[in-house]
Structure formats: structure tokens, C-alpha cells
N, C-alpha and C positions, 0 to 999 in steps of 0.2 A: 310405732307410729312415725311417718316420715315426717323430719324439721321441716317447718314452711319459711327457714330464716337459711341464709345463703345466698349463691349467685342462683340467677334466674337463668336459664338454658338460652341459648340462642345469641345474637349478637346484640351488643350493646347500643343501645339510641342511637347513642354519638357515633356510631361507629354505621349507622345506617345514611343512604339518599333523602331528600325532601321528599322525593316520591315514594322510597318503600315504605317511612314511616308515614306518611299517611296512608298507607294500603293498611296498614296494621292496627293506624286508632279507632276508634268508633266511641259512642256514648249510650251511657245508660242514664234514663233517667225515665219520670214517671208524670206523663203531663197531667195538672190538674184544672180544675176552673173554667177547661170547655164549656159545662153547660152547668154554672154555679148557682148554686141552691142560694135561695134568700129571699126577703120579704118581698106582698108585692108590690108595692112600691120601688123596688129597685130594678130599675131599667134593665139592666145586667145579667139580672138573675132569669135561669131559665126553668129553674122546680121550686116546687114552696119545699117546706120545713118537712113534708114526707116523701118527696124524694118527686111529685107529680109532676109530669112536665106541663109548663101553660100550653096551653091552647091543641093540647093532640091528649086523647080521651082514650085509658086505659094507656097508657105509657109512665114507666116510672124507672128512675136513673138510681141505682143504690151503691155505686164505685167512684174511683176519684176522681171523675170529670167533677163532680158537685162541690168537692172541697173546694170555698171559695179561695184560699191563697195556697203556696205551698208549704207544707208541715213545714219545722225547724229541721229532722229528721226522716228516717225514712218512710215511705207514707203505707209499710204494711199493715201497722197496726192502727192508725187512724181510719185505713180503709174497712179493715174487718168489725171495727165499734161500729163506726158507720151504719155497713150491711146489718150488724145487729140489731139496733138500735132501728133503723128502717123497716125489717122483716118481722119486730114486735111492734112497731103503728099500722103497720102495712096488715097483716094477722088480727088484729086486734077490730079492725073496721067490720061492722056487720054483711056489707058487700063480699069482702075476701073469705069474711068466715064460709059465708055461703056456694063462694065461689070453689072453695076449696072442700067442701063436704061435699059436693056435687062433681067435684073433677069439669067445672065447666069454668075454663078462665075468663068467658067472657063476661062473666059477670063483675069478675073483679075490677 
């Protein structure tokens, strides 16, 4: 297995232009709270507690737009509880049961 510990290929930072090293950074990161789930009472919020978005009829958000803050950590696993946790309310409704016996989504 190759060490991941050593010098890294290539030229050092310091050793680069203001301009190349910004040709080189970029970011990762995982926006959340676009379109955040929460009561409704909360002005803010754009899905109740299963994921529905107000006011547009059969739409439902089950990924990290809805986390209303960002995790401590990184948000893969608060994402997949989530989808869980939504696709057994979501599954569970007589509408999706139906919907889903039938192969016909618009019921759900």
C-alpha cells in the first residue's frame, strides 16, 4: 500500500504566484438550509416535518437543502437518516401506499 505521509508532488505554495495558486484552490463544501424544513409557523421554513414543500402540491425535498443548520461534521450521514427517516413517512401515507401499488405517482 502506498504511504499517504511524505512530500506532495509538485511545487510548493510558497514557491507559487498569487495567480497560480488561486488557479489551483477551489472548495468543497455541502450547502444546507436552502429550503429548511420546520414548523409552520416559521417563516423560514420551506417543508413541514415530511419533507412537503408549502404551497406546491406533490413536491417533497428529502436531501440537505432541508437541514435547517449546518451539521458539526460532515453532512453524509445526517443526510442518509434523513432520506430514511422521510421515505418511511413518506411510504407509510395511504396516498404513496397507493400511489406506489399502482405505479402511478401522481397520486402520491
Amino acid at each position: 500500500m502506498k504511504s499517504l505521509a511524505g512530500p506532495v508532488p509538485g511545487p510548493r505554495a510558497r514557491d507559487l504566484t498569487d495567480g497560480e495558486l488561486r488557479a489551483r484552490l477551489g472548495t468543497y463544501w455541502h450547502p444546507v438550509g436552502t429550503c429548511a424544513m420546520g414548523p409552520a409557523d416559521d417563516p423560514t421554513a420551506m417543508t413541514d416535518g415530511a419533507g412537503r414543500v408549502r404551497g406546491v402540491a406533490n413536491l417533497r425535498i428529502a436531501e440537505a437543502s432541508v437541514l435547517p443548520t449546518v451539521p458539526a461534521a460532515n453532512t453524509q450521514l445526517p443526510v442518509l437518516a434523513l432520506a430514511e427517516l422521510l421515505t418511511a413517512a413518506f411510504t407509510a401515507e395511504p396516498a404513496a401506499r397507493a400511489a406506489l401499488a399502482s405505479g402511478r405517482e401522481d397520486l402520491a
